[in-house]
C-alpha positions in Angstrom: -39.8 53.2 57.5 -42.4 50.6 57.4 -44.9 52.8 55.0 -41.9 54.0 53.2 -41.7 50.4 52.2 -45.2 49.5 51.6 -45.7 52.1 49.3 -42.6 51.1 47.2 -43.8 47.6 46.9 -47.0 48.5 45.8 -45.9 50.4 43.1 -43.9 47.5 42.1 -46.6 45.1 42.6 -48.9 47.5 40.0 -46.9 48.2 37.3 -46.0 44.7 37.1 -49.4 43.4 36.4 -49.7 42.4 33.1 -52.8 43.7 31.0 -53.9 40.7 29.3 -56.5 42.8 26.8 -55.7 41.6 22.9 -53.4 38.5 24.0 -55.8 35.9 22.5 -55.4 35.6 18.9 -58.9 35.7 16.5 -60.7 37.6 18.8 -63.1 38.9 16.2 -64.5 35.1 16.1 -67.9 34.6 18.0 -67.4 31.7 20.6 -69.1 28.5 19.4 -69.8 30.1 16.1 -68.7 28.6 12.4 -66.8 31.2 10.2 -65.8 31.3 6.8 -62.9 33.2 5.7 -61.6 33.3 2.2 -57.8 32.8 2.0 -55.5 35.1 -0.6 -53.8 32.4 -2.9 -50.5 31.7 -2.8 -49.3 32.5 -6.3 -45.8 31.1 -5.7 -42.4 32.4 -5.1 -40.6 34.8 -7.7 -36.9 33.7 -8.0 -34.5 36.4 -7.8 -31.0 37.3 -8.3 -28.1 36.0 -6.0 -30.8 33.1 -5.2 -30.1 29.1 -4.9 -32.0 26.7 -6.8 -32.3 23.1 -5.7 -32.5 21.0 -9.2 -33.2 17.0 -9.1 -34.0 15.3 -12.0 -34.7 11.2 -12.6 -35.2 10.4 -16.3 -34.4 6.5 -17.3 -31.4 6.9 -18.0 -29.1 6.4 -14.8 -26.0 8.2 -16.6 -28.2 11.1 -17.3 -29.2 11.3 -14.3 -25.5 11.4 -12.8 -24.9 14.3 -15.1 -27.5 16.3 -14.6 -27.8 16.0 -11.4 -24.6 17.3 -10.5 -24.0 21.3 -10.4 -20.7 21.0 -12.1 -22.1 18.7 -14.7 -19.3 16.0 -14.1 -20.9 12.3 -14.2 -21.1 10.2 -11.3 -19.4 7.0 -11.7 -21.0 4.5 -9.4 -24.2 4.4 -11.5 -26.7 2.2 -10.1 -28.4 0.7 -13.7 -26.7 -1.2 -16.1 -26.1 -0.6 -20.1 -28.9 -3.5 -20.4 -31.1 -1.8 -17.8 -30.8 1.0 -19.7 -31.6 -0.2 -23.2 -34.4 -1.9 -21.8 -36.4 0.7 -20.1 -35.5 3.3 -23.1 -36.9 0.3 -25.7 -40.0 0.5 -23.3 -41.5 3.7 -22.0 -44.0 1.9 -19.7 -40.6 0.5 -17.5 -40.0 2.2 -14.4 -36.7 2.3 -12.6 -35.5 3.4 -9.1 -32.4 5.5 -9.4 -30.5 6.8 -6.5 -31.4 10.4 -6.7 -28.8 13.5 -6.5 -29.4 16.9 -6.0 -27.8 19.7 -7.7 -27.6 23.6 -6.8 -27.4 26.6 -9.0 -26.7 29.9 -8.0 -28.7 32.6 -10.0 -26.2 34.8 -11.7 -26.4 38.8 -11.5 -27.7 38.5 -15.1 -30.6 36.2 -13.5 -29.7 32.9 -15.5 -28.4 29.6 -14.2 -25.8 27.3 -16.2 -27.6 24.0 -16.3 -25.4 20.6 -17.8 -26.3 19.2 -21.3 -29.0 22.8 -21.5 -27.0 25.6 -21.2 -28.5 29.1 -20.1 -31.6 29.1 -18.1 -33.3 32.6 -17.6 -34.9 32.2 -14.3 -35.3 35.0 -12.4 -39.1 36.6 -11.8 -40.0 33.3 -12.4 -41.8 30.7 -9.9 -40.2 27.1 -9.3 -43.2 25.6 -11.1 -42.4 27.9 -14.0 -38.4 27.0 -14.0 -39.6 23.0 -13.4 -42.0 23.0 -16.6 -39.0 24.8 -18.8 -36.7 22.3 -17.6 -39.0 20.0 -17.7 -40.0 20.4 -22.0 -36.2 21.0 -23.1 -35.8 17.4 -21.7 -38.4 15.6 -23.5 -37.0 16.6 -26.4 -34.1 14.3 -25.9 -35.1 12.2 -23.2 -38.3 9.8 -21.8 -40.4 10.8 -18.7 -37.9 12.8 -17.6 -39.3 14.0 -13.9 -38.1 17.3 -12.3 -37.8 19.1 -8.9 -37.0 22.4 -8.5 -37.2 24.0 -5.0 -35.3 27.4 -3.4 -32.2 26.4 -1.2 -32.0 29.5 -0.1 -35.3 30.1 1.5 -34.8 31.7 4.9 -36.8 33.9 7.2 -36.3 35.9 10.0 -38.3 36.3 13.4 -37.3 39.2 15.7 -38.4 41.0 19.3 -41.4 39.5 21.7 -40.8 35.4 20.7 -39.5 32.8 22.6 -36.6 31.5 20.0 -36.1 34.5 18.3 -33.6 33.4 14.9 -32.8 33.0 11.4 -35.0 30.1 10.3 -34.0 28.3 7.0 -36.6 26.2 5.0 -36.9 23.3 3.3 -40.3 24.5 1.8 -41.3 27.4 0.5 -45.2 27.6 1.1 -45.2 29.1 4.9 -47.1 31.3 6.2 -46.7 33.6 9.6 -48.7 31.1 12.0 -45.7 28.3 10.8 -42.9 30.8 11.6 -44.7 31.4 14.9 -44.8 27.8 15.9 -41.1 27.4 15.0 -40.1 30.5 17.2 -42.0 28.9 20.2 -44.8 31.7 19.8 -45.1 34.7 20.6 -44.3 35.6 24.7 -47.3 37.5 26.9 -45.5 40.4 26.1 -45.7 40.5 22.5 -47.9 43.3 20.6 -50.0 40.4 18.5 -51.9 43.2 16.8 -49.1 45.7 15.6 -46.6 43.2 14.1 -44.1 44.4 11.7 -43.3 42.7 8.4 -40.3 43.9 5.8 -40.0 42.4 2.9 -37.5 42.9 0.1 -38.5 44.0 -3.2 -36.8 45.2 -6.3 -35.4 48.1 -5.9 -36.5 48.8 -2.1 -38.4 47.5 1.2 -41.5 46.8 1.8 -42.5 47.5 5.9 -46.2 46.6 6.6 -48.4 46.1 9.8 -50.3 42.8 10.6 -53.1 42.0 13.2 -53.3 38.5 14.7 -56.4 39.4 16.6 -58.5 39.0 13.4 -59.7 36.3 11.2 -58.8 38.4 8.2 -55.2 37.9 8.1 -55.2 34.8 6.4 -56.8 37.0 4.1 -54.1 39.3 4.1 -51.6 39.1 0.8 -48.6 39.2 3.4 -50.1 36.1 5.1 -47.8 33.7 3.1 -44.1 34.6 3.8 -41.3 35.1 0.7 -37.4 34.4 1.4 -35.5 36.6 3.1 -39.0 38.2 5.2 -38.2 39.8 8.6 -40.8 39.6 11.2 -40.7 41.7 14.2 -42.7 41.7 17.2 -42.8 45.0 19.3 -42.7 44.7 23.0 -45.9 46.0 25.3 -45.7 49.0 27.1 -46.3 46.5 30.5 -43.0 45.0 29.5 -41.1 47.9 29.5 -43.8 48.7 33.0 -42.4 46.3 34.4 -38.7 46.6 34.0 -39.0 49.9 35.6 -40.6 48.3 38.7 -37.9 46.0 38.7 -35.1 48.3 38.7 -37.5 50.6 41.5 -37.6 47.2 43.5 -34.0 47.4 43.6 -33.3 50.2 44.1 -35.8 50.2 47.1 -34.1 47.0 48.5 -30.2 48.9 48.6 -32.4 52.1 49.9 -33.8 50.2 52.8 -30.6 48.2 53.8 -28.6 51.4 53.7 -31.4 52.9 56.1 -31.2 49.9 58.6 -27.1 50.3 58.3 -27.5 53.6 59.1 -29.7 53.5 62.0 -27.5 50.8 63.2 -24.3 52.9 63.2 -26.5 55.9 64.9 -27.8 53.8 67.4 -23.9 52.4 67.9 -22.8 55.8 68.7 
């Protein structure tokens, strides 16, 4: 009985050593060594359909403002600058006023355009923010001064799956993150994460992109996946030592009922 037991919690006691080979990230850096790696640019966002867009714009006019800062286009009536005010700053462009600032949100349309107040039609889609901000941006000068715009994704959300410690739908208030962010929002990854076999899938036009990343090198903040896009799904793979030990815990119980049902019977043979 005794080495019936010994030998069962030694198995359990080696599979459930953990092999900690390829846990540190970088390890293709030198210690106490200086290295240079060149980062891929982050060329921005493309806008799609079915996407949110977050619209603020301040111009010196305060019942502009209240208009077009609204999704529905309906004014605001508490404005917070007066008729004089206004004149005022329009009769001189080097006035600067603080206006309370509203934010409005426009859904992109199957067709790709958004309905904006006072401009109509917007074609946005497979365009960057910047790109949607500077169009905005120019059909307002021609009617209004120093009009200043903000356009930003609402929708920007990414997901982080398998070997984390909070794994979760994340949603964004910006849209320039890259995978080392979503890690440190997800608590990083556990001991039992494969850090050089992680799984990206990304949505693109007409299908999905699924590509492998390696945190154990410096060259993947080199890598054009580096920077995440909305709706990106990361998922980390489990270890085979995970799974290892599992098995030795399920063996470890099972060898705990085995040997209580042995001492129970040789306790009812011995009663007899």
């Amino acid at each position: 009985m005794k080495l019936y037991l010994f030998f069962w919690f030694f198995l359990f006691f080696l599979f459930s050593c953990t092999n900690y080979k390829h846990v540190a990230y970088f390890e293709d850096i030198p210690d106490t060594v200086h290295t240079k790696v060149i980062i891929c640019e982050n060329v921005g966002i493309k806008i799609k359909n079915t996407d949110i867009l977050s619209v603020s714009i301040n111009t010196l006019d305060g019942l502009t403002n209240s208009i077009l800062n609204t999704s529905s286009g309906q004014a605001i009536s508490n404005s917070s600058v007066s008729s004089a005010g206004i004149a005022a700053a329009n009769a001189n462009s080097t006035t600067s006023l603080v206006l309370q600032k509203q934010d409005g949100t426009y859904k992109v349309d199957s067709l790709g355009n958004i309905e904006f107040p006072l401009l109509g039609k917007i074609s946005v889609v497979g365009l960057t923010t910047r790109e949607v901000k500077n169009i905005i941006q120019h059909k307002l000068s021609d009617s209004y001064k120093m009009p200043l715009v903000e356009v930003n994704l609402a929708n920007f959300k990414v997901t982080i799956l398998g070997e984390v410690s909070r794994p979760g739908t994340y949603y964004l208030s910006s849209e320039n993150v890259n995978l080392f962010e979503l890690l440190g929002l997800s608590g990083d990854l556990t001991i039992y994460g494969k850090r050089e076999n992680l799984l990206l899938i990304r949505d693109s036009l007409n299908f999905k992109q699924m590509i492998r990343l390696n945190l154990n090198t410096k060259n993947i903040v080199s890598s054009p996946y580096f920077n995440l896009r909305q709706n990106d799904v990361v998922y980390v793979e489990p270890r085979k030592e995970k799974l290892a030990n599992i098995d030795a815990s399920q063996n470890r119980n099972y060898t705990i009922i085995s040997s209580i049902l042995a001492v129970v019977i040789i306790f009812l043979t011995r009663l007899k």
